[in-house]
C-alpha positions in Angstrom: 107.6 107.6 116.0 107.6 108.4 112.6 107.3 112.1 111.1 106.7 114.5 114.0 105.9 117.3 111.8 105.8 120.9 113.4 106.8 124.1 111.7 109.4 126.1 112.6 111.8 123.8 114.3 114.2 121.4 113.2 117.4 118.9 113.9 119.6 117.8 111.6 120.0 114.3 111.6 123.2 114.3 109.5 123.8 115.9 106.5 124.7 112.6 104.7 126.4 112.6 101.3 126.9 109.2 100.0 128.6 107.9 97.1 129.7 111.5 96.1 131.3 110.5 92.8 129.8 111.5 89.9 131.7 114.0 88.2 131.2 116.7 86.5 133.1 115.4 83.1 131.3 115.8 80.2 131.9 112.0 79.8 129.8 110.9 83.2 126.7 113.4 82.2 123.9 111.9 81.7 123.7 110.3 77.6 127.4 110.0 77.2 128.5 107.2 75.6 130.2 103.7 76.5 133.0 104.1 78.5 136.5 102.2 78.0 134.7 99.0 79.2 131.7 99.4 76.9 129.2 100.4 80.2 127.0 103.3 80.1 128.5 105.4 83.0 125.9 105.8 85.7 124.0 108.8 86.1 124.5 110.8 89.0 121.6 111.9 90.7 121.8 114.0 94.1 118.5 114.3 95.9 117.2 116.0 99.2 115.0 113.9 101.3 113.9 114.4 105.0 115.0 112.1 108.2 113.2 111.1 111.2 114.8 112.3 114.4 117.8 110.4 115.2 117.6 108.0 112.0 121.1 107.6 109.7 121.6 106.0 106.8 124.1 102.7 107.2 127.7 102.5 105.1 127.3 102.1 101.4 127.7 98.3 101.9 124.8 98.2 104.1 122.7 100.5 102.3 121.1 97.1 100.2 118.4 99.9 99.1 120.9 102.4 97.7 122.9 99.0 96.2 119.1 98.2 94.5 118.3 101.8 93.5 121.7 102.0 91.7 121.9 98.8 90.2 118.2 98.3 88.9 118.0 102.2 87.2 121.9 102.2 86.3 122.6 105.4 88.7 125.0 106.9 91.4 123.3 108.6 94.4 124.0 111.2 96.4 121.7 111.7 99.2 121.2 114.4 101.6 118.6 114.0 104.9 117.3 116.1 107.0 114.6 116.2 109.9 111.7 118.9 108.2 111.6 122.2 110.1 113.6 125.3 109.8 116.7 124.1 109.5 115.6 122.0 106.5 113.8 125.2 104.7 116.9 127.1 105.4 119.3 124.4 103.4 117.0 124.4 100.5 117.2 127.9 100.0 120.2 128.1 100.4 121.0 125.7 98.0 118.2 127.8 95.3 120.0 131.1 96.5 123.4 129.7 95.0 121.9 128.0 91.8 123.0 124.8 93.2 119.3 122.7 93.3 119.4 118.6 94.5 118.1 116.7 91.4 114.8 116.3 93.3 113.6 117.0 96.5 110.8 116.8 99.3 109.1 120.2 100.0 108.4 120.7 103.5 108.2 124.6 103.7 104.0 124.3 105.2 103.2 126.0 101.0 103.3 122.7 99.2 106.2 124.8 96.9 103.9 127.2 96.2 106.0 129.8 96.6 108.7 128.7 94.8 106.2 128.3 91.8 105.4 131.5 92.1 108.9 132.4 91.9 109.7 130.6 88.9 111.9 128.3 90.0 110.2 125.3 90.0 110.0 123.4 86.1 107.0 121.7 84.4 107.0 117.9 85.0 103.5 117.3 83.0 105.7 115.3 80.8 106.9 113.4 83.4 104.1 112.5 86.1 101.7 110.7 83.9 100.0 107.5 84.4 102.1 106.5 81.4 105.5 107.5 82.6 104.5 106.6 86.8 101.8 104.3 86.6 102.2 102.6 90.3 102.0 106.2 91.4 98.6 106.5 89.9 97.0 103.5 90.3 98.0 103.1 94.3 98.2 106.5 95.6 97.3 110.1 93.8 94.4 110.1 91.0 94.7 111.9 87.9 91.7 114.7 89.4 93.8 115.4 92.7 96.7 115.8 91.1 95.2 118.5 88.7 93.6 120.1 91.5 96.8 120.2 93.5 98.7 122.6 90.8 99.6 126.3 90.9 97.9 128.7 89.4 98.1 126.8 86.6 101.1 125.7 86.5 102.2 121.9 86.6 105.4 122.3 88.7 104.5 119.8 91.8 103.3 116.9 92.6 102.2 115.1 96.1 104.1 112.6 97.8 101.8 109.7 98.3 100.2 110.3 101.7 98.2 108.3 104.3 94.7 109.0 104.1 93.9 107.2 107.5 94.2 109.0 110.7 95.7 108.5 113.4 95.2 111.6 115.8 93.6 111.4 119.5 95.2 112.4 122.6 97.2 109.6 124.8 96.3 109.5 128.3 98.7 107.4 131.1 96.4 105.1 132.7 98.6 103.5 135.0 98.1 107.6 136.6 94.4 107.4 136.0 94.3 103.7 138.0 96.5 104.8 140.6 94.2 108.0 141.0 90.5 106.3 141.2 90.0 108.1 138.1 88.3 107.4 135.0 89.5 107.9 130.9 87.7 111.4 130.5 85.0 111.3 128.3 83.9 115.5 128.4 86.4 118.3 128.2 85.3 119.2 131.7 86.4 115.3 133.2 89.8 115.8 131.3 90.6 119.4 132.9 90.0 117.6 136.4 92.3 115.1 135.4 95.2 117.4 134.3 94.3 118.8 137.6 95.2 115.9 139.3 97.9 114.8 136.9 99.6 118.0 138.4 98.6 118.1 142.1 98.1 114.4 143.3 101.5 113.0 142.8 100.2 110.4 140.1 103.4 108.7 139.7 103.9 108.2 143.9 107.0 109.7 144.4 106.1 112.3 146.7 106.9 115.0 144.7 105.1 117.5 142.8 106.8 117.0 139.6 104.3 116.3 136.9 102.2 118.0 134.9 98.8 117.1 133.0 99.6 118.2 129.4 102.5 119.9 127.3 103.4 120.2 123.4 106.2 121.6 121.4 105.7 125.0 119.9 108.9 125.3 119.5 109.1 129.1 120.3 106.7 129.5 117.1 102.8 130.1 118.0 101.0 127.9 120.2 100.8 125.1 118.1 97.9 123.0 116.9 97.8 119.8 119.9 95.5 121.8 122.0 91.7 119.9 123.1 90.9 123.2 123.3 90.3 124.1 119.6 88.0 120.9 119.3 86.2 122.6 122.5 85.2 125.6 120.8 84.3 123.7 117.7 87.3 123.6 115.1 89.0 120.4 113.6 92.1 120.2 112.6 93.6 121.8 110.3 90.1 123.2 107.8 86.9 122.3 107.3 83.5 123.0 105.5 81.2 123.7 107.7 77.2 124.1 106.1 79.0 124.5 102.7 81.8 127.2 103.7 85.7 127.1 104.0 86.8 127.3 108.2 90.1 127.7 109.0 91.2 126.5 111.9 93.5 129.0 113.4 92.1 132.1 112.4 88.3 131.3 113.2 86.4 133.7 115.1 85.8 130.8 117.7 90.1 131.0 118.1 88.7 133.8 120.8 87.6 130.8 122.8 90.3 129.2 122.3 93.0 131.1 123.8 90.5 132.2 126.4 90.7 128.0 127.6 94.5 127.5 127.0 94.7 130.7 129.1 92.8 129.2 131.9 94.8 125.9 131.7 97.7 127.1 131.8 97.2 129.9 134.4 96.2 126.9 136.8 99.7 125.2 136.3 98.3 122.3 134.9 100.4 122.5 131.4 104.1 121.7 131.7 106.1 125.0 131.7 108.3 124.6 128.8 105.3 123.8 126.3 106.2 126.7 123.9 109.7 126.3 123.8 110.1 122.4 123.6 111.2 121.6 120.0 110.0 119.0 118.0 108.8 115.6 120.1 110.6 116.4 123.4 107.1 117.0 124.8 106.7 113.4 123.7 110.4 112.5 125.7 109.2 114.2 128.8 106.0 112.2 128.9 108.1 109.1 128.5 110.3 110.4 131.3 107.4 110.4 133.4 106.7 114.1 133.1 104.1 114.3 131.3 100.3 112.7 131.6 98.8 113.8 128.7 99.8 114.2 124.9 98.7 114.4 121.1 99.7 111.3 118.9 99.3 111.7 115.3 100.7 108.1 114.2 99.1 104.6 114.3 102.0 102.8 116.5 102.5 105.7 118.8 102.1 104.3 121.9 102.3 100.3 120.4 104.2 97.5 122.5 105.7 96.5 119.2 106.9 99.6 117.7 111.1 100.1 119.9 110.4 104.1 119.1 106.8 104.4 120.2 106.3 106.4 123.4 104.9 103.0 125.3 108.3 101.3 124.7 110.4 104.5 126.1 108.7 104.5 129.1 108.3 101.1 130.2 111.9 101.0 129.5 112.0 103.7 132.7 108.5 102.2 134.5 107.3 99.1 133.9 103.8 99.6 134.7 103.4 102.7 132.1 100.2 102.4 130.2 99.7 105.3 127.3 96.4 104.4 125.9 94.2 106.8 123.1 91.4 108.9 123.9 88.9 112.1 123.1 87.1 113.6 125.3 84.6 114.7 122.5 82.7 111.8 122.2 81.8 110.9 118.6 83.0 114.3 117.1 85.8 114.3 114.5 89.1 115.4 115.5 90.5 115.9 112.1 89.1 116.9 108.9 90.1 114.0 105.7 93.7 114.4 104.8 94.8 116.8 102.0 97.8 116.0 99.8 100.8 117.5 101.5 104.5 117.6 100.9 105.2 117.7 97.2 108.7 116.4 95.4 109.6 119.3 93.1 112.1 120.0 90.3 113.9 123.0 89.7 113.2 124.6 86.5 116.9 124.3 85.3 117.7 120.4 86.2 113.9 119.8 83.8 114.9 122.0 81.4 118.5 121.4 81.0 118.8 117.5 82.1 115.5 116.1 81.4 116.8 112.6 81.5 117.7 112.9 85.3 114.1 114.0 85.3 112.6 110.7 83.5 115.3 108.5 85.8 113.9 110.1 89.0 110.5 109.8 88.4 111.5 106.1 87.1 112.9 105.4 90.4 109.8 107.1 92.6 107.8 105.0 90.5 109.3 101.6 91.5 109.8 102.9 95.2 105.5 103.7 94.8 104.9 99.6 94.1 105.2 96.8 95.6 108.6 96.0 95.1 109.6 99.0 96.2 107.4 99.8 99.4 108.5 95.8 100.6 112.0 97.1 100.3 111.8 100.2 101.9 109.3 99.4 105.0 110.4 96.1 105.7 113.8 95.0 103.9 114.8 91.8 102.3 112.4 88.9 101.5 113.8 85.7 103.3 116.0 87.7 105.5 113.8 90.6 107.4 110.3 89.2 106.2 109.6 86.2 104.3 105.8 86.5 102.0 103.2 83.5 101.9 101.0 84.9 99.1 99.7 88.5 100.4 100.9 88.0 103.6 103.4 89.6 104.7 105.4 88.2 108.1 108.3 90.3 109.9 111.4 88.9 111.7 111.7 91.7 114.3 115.2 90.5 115.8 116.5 90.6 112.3 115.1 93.7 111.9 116.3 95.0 115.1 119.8 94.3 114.3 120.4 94.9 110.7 118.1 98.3 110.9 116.6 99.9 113.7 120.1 99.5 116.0 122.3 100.9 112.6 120.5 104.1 112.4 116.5 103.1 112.3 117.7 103.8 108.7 114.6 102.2 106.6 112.6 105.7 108.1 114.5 107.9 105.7 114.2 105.2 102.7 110.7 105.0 103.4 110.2 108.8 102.5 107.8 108.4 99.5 104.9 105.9 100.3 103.7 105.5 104.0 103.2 102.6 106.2 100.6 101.3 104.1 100.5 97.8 102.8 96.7 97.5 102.9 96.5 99.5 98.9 99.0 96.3 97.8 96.5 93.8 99.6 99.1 93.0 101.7 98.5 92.1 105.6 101.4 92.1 107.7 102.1 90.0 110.9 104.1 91.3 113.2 105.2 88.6 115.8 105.7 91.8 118.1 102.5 92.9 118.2 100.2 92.8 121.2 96.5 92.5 121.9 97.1 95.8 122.9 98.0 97.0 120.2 95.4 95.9 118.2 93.4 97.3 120.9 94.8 100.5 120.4 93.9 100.1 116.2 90.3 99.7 116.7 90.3 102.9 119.4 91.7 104.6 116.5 89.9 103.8 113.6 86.6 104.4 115.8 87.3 108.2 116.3 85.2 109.6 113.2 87.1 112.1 110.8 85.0 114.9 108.7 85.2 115.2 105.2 88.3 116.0 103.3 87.6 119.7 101.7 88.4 118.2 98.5 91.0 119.8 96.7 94.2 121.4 97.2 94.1 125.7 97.8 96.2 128.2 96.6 96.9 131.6 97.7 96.1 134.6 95.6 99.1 135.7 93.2 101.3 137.6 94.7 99.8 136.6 98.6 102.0 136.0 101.8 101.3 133.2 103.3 104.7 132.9 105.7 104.2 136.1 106.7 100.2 135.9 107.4 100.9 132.9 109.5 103.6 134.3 110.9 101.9 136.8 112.5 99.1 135.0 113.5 101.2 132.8 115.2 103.0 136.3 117.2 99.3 137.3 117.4 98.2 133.6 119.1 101.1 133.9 121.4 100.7 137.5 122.5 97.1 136.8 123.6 98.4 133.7 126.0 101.5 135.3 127.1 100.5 138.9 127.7 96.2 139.1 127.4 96.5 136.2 129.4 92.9 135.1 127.3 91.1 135.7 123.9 89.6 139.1 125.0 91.8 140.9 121.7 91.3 138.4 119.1 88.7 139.7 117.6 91.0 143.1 116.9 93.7 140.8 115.9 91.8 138.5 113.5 90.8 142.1 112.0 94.3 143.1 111.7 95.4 139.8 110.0 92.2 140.0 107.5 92.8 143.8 106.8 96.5 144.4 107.0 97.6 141.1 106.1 94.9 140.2 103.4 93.3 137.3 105.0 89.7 138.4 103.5 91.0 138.0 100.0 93.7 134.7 101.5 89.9 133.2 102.2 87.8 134.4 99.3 90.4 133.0 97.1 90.0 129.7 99.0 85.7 129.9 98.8 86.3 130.8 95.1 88.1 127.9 94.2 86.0 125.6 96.7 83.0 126.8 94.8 85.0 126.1 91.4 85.6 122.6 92.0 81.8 122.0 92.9 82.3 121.6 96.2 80.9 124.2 98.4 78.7 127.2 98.1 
């Protein structure tokens, strides 16, 4: 499963510095001369990019898209990778706190940089993200209007890494448990609390124990996360959303009374597994593959796909053979998600563009070529003729090669794959995968038939001088407080008050309406 985003928690995968030459010498910086041999020395360039859990990057040998990278733009990498969370916010800052920046790296702090923008520590790359200087970016994946609407307060210090704009997100249900039960997929939010019910109590998986539970997540100790039916329920998307013209934000909605009021209920009946706000990460998604588990969120298109080794299908047949995760909403033809914003940025720090604008121009050279064809082949699927081979546009995958060379040396392609998702579709490209079931495809069409609701339709920025950790934050401690000691949603309405008076969510919010309203898109 690929990018399991969730705030607040983190591993590290392995803090991987490769090729680590590069001196410091003045005759190695970047626009010395020739060196004894008559070569330009390559530049150095270190860079911070995040990691899916468990993935590693191969030996230099290997690593034929490092070897490409370095050869084809005439540089020497050094490469750190993370999993995004805490402990990936934490080495970033560290890393700002001690003037010692990466070259370039992947936001994933929740802000979008914003609040390293606002800090001044982030430099102006309008020189460098143009459809001139990064035209695959533009003409595949970001437009020249979403990028202007994604800056700072004016300020042209970030840019988004090109995102997905499908989704993927519906809950996955075990139907082998549902067959064995006499039960039916749920289709209302009553039918699916019925079936947690008897997930829990009914001994589902026949081994005469009451050892399973119907639903869990992974708040990682932070909130109570975002995976809950419950918010759909009481009439929110995920994560905002216009509604008659106006800005909604999910979790601080008046309707978040209801909310908590039906996890509350839920999990007062013992029907969500016990360890829900504590599990980090996916190991909600590794109990449920354990046989744990009957119900959880998937967020990704091959999440529960015969043909993808990771998925949560393939985990657990590996333990029961019969396991059968398929998609489902028990909200009828009502969105689950509103259209996907720009996310994580790659930013700059102001001294690296000021002081070695030529690393700049190389990066975004390089995130260029990784944003086309030739780069998003290499990167997602490896070498033409050895893990794929191409007829025209169509694109077929030697899985066993693939197996071997990649997925068994670290699943390494996930961390390479950082800047363009699993897209081939904007290239025209169709992609056979031997591995592939009619399942699977199955599984595709349940997706795309779950309808989305508009994307907002631009990105929005807190008020100068606004903070938004610390708002959040404390709606999270708020969120969790009302489960964990109200034991319902009774208080919200004094704690929403709190968080709009106290923490300055009115003026969070009017800020977001004004520039909704700005870019002719609401009232």
């Amino acid at each position: 499963m690929k990018r399991l985003w969730k705030a607040g928690t983190a591993i590290v995968l392995a803090g991987s510095l490769l090729a680590a030459c590069g001196s410091k010498e003045e005759t190695n910086k970047p626009g010395a001369g020739p060196n004894a041999e008559g070569q330009t020395p390559a530049m150095p360039i270190r860079i911070f990019i995040d990691g899916t859990n468990n993935a590693q990057l191969p030996s230099e040998q290997e690593d034929f898209v490092k070897k490409t990278i370095e050869q084809k733009f005439n540089v020497k990498l050094q490469v750190e990778y993370m999993t995004p969370g805490a402990d990936y916010n934490s080495k970033i800052n560290a890393y700002l706190t001690s003037n010692d920046p990466p070259d370039m790296w992947r936001d994933s702090n929740g802000d979008g940089g914003q609040k390293y923008a606002l800090d001044g520590l982030l430099g102006d790359i309008s020189k460098f993200v143009t459809p001139q200087a990064m035209p695959n970016y533009f003409k595949y994946w970001v437009d020249e209007t979403t990028l202007q609407r994604y800056q700072v307060h004016n300020q042209f210090v970030r840019a988004p890494i090109p995102y997905n704009k499908e989704i993927y997100r519906a809950w996955y249900i075990r139907k082998d448990w549902l067959d064995k039960l006499n039960l039916q997929v749920p289709k209302t939010y009553d039918e699916y609390v019925n079936v947690l019910r008897a997930f829990t109590n009914n001994d589902p998986d026949g081994n005469g124990k009451k050892d399973t539970y119907g639903f869990s997540l992974s708040a990682g100790g932070d909130g109570i996360g975002l995976d809950w039916p419950e918010y759909r329920k009481n009439g929110l998307i995920f994560a905002s959303f216009l509604e008659n013209g106006e800005f909604k934000d999910t979790q601080t909605d008046p309707r978040v009374e209801g909310v908590l009021t039906d996890i509350s209920k839920v999990i007062g009946e013992g029907l969500v597994d016990p360890d829900w706000f504590l599990n980090k990460t996916t190991q909600h998604v590794d109990k449920a593959a354990q046989g744990k588990i009957g119900v959880v969120l998937g967020t990704t298109k091959d999440f529960a796909y015969d043909s993808n080794p990771q998925s949560l299908q393939s985990k657990s047949k590996a333990i029961f053979p019969n396991a059968n995760w398929v998609p489902f909403t028990p909200f009828g033809d009502k969105p689950l998600q509103s259209g996907i914003a720009p996310g994580s940025p790659f930013l700059f720090h102001k001294n690296v563009v000021e002081k070695s604008p030529d690393k700049v121009k190389r990066i975004t050279e390089i995130l260029d070529w990784l944003a086309g064809e030739e780069g998003f082949l290499l990167t997602h699927y490896g070498v033409e003729n050895k893990h794929y081979t191409k007829n025209g546009k169509t694109i077929t995958l030697k899985p066993e090669v693939i197996q071997e060379e990649i997925v068994k040396k670290g699943d390494w392609l996930t961390i390479w794959d950082f800047f363009t998702p699993n897209t081939p579709n904007l290239f025209g490209l169709t992609v056979v995968d031997p591995r592939e079931t009619d399942r699977d495809r199955q599984i595709a069409k349940s997706l795309a038939a779950i309808p989305s609701a508009p994307y907002i339709g631009t990105s929005l920025t807190p008020p100068s001088g606004f903070d938004l950790a610390a708002f959040r934050k404390r709606q999270r401690e708020l969120q969790a407080k009302a489960v964990f000691e109200d034991k319902s949603g009774k208080n919200w309405p004094a704690y929403r008050e709190e968080l709009m008076n106290k923490y300055s969510g009115s003026k969070l919010f009017e800020a977001y309406a004004a520039q909704i309203k700005a870019a002719g898109l609401g009232k």
